[in-house]
Backbone as JSON, one array per atom type, in Angstrom:
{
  "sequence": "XXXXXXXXXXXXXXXXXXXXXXXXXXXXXXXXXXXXXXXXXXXXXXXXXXXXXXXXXXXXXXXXXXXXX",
  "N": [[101.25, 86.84, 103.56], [98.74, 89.16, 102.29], [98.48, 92.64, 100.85], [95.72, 95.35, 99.89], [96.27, 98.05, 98.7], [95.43, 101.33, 98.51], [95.61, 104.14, 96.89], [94.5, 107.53, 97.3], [94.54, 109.88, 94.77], [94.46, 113.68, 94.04], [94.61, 115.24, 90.83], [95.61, 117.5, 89.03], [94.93, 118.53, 85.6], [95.65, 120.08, 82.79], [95.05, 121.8, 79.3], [95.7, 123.36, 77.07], [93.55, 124.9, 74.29], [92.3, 125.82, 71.11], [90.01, 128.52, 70.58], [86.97, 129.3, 68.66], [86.76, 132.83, 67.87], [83.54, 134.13, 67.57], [82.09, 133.09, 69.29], [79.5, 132.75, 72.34], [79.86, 133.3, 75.91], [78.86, 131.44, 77.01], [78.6, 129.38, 75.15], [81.19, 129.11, 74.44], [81.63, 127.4, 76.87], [80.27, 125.42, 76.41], [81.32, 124.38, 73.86], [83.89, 123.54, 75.11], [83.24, 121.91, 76.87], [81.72, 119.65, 75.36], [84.07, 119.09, 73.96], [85.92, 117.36, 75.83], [83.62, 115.77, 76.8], [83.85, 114.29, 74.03], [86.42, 113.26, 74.34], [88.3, 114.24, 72.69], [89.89, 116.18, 73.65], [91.73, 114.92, 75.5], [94.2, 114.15, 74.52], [95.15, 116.61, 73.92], [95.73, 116.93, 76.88], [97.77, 118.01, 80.09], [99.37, 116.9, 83.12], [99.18, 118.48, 85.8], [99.51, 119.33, 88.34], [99.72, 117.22, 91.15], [97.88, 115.97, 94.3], [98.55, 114.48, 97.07], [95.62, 112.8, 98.38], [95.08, 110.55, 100.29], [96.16, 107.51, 101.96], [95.32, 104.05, 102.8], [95.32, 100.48, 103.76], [94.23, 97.24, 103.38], [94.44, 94.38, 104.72], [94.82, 90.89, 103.68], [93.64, 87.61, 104.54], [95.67, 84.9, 104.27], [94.4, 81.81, 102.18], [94.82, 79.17, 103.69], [95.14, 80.23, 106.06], [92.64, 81.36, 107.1], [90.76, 78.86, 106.71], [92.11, 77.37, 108.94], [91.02, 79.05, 110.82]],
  "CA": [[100.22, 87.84, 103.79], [99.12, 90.56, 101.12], [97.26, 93.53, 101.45], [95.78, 95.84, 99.11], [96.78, 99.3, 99.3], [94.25, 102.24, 97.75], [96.14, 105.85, 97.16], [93.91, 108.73, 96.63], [95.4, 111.57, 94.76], [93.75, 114.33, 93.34], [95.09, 115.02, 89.78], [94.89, 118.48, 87.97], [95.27, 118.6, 84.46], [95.37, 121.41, 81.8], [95.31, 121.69, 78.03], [95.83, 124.7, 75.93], [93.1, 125.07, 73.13], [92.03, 127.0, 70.41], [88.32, 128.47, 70.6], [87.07, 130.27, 67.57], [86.42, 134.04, 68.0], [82.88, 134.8, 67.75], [81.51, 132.33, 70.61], [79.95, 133.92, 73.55], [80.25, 132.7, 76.89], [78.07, 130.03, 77.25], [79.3, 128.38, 73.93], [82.42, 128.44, 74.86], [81.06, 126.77, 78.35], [79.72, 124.28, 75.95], [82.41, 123.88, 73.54], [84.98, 123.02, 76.02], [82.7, 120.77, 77.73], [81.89, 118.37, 74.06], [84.82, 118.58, 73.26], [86.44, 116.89, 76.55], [83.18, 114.36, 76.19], [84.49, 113.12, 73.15], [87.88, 112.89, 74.12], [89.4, 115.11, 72.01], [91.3, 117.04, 74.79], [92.38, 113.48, 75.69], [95.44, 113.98, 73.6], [96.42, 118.08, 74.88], [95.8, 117.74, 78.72], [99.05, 117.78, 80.92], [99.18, 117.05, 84.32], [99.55, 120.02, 85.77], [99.54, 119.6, 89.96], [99.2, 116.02, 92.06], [97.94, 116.29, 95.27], [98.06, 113.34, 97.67], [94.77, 112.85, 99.63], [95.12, 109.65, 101.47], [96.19, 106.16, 101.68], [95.29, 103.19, 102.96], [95.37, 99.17, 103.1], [93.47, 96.42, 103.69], [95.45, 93.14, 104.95], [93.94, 90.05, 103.07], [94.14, 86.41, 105.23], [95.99, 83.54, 103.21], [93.42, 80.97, 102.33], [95.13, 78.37, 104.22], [94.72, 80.72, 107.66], [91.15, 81.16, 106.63], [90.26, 77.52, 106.82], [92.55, 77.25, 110.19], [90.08, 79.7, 112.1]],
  "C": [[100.22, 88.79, 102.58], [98.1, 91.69, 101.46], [97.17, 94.33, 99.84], [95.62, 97.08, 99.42], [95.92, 100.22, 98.28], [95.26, 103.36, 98.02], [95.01, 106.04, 96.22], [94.8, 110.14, 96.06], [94.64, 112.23, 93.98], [94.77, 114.92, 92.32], [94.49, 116.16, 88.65], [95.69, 118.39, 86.73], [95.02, 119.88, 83.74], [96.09, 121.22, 80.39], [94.91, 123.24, 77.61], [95.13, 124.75, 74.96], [93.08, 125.92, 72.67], [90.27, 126.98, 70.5], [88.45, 129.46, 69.76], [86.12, 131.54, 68.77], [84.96, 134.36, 68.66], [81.81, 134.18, 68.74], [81.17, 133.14, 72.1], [80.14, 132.73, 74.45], [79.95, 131.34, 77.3], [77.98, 129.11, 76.16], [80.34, 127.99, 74.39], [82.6, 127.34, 75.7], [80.98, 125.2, 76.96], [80.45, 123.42, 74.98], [83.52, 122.93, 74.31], [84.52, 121.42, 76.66], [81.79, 119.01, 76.25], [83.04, 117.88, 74.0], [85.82, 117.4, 74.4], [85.29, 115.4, 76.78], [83.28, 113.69, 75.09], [85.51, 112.94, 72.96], [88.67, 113.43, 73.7], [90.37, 115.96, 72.94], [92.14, 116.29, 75.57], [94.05, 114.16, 75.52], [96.39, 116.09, 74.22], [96.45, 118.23, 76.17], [97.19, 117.09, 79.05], [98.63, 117.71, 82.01], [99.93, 118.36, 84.85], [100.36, 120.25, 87.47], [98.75, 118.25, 89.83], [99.37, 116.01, 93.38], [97.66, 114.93, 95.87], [97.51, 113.14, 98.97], [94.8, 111.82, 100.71], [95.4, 108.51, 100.81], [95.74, 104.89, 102.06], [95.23, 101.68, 102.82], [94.56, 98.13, 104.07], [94.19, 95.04, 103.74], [94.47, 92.24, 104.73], [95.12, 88.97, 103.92], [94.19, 85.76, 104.11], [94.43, 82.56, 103.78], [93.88, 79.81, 103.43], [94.92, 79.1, 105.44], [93.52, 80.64, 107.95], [90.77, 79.68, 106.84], [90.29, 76.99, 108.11], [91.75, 77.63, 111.17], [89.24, 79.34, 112.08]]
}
């Protein structure tokens, strides 16, 4: 018999950048948010906090039972 088993965990991360100075708010907003679509914060995020939402599994019939029924 095998089953396949799904965990959900929710998975915070955090990275430490540098943002230049004279950016207002809604740059920054926008900065942060390029720079994590092209990956670049790839490389400074840490996991920070893993929370585990749920698990479950799904029991898969051998082919040979399958044929039997």
């Amino acid at each position: 018999m095998r089953a396949i088993v799904t965990v959900v965990e929710k998975i915070i991360s955090e990275a430490h950048i540098d943002i230049p100075d004279e950016l207002s708010e809604s740059a920054i907003k926008q900065h942060i948010v390029d720079r994590y679509n092209t990956g670049e914060m790839q490389t400074e995020m840490n996991i920070f906090q893993v929370d585990f939402e749920s698990i479950s599994a799904r029991i898969l019939q051998e082919q040979s039972d399958a044929k039997s029924a």
